[in-house]
N, C-alpha and C positions, 0 to 999 in steps of 0.2 A: 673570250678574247681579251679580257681585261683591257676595255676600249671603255671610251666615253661618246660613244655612235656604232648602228650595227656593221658587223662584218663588213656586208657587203657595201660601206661607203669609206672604208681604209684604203689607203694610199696603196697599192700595189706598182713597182717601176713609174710613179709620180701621176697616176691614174687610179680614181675608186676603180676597185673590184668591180663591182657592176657595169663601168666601162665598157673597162674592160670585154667583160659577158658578154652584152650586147653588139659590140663590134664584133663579134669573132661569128654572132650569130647571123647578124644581118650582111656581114659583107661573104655570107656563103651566095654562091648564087641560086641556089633553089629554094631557099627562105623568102617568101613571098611579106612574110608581116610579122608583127611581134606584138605580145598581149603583156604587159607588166603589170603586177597585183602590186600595190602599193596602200601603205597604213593611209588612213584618213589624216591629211594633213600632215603630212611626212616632211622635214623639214629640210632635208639634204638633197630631196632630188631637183629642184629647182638649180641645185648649183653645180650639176652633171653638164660638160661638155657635148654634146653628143649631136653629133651629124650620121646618122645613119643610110645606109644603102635601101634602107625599105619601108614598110609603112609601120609605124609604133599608135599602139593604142594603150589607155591605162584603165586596169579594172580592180575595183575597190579591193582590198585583202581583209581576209579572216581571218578567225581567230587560229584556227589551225593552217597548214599543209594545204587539206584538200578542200579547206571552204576557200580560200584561194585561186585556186587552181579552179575550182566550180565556178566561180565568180567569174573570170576570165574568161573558160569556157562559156559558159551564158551570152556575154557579149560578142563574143567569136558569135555564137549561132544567128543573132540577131543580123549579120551582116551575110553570112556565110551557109554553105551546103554542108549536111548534116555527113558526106562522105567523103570531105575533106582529111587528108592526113593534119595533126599537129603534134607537135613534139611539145614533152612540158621538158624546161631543164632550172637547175639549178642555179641563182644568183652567184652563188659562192663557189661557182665551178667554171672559173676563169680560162682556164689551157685546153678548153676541148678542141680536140682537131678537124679541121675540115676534111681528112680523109674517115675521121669517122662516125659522120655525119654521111658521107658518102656511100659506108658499107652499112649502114643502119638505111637509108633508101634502097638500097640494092641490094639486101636481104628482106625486104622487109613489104617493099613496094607492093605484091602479091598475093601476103599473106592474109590469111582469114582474120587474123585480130590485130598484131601488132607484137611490138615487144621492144625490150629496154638494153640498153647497154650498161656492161659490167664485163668483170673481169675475174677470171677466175682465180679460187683460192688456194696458194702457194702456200700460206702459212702450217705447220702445225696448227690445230684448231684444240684448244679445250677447254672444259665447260667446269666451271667452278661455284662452289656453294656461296652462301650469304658471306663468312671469314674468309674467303677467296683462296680456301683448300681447293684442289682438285680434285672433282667426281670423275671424269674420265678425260680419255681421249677420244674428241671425234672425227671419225673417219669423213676427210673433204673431199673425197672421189664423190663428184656433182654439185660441188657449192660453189656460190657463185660472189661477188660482192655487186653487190646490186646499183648503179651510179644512173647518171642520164646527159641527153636527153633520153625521156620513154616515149615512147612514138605509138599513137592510136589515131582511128579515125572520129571526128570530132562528137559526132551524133553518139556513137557505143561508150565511148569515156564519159560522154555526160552525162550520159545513163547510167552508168555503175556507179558513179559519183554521186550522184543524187539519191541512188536507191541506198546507197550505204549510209548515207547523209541520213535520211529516212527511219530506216533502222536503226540506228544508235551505233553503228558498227565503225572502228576506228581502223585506217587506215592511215600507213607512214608513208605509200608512195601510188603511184597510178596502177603498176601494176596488180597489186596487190587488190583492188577497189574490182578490177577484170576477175580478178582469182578466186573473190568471194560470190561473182555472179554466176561462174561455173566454165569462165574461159582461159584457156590455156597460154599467154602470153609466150613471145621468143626471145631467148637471149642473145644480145649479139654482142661479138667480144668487142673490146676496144682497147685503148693506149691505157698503163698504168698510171701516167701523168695526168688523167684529166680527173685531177685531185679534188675535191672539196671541201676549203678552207673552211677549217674547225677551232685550231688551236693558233696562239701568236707565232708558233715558229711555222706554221703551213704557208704565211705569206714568205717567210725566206724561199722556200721552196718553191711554191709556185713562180717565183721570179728567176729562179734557175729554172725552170721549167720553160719557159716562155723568153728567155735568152738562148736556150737550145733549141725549141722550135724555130727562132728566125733563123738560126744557125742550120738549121737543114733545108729550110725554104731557099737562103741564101746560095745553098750548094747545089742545089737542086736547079 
């Protein structure tokens, strides 16, 4: 991001990102709480605004992703029922919508496992060598781009999390952590806008994103 502090505490429409997140998260109404992994002695979040709709709790972060994310969950359980739903979502995934937080409970609420949001791939796909020749073209009839929140129930994530933990086996997302213990995860579509800032010019973006969602809320 060519910053001098992480992503997630850049100004996004005169709000860190993470605000951001969090508002969009807690003022849904069926988000009961919220678990934030935060570095030891993190030196930006004391200076976060933040009046929330719900209960916030803070659990230590790892070094990776999913020690993270385990950490979190751990604390979750000590308070909480092991067949609780919780969504893990992205700091840097600012514009996600309350409709689709909606179709991800009302696909999902049901289901034997869970499953994540993403959005399916429009691109040409293709896969290229080390000098970034082209070895083929690959066929995107069932690919997906994989985003979140990803939605499981608290006791089975923290399971797969720890057994992979365990095992030495690296995992990039929650789903995936499900997919190694031999469960089938569900994809649920969503908006293409709930973007995750990666690059300097994603904050332009995401602030056109999030001037167009009040603008439909507004009409709405």
């Amino acid at each position: 991001m060519q910053a001098d502090k992480p992503k997630q505490y850049l100004l996004l429409d005169n709000k860190p990102v993470l605000q951001h997140t969090l508002q969009r998260l807690a003022s849904h109404p069926r988000i009961e709480g919220i678990v934030v992994a935060l570095a030891p002695n993190d030196p930006w979040w004391p200076e976060l605004d933040l009046q929330l709709d719900c209960e916030l709790l803070i659990a230590e972060g790892g070094e990776a992703r999913a020690d993270s994310v385990l950490n979190a969950l751990t604390l979750l359980k000590q308070q909480s029922e092991n067949d609780i739903w919780v969504m893990v979502h992205d700091a840097a995934r600012p514009c996600l919508r309350h409709e689709d937080i909606d179709h991800m409970l009302t696909t999902l609420l049901t289901h034997q496992v869970g499953g994540i949001l993403g959005v399916p791939v429009t691109d040409t796909v293709k896969r290229v060598a080390s000098d970034n020749s082209i070895i083929d073209t690959v066929d995107r009839q069932g690919l997906w781009r994989a985003a979140t929140p990803q939605m499981f129930r608290l006791g089975l994530l923290h399971k797969a999390l720890s057994v992979a933990a365990q095992q030495g086996l690296s995992v990039t997302d929650e789903a995936s952590a499900l997919e190694l213990a031999g469960w089938q995860p569900m994809m649920v579509e969503g908006h293409p806008d709930n973007i995750k800032i990666t690059l300097p010019q994603d904050l332009v973006l995401a602030a056109l994103y999030l001037q167009q969602q009040a603008g439909e809320a507004t009409c709405a």
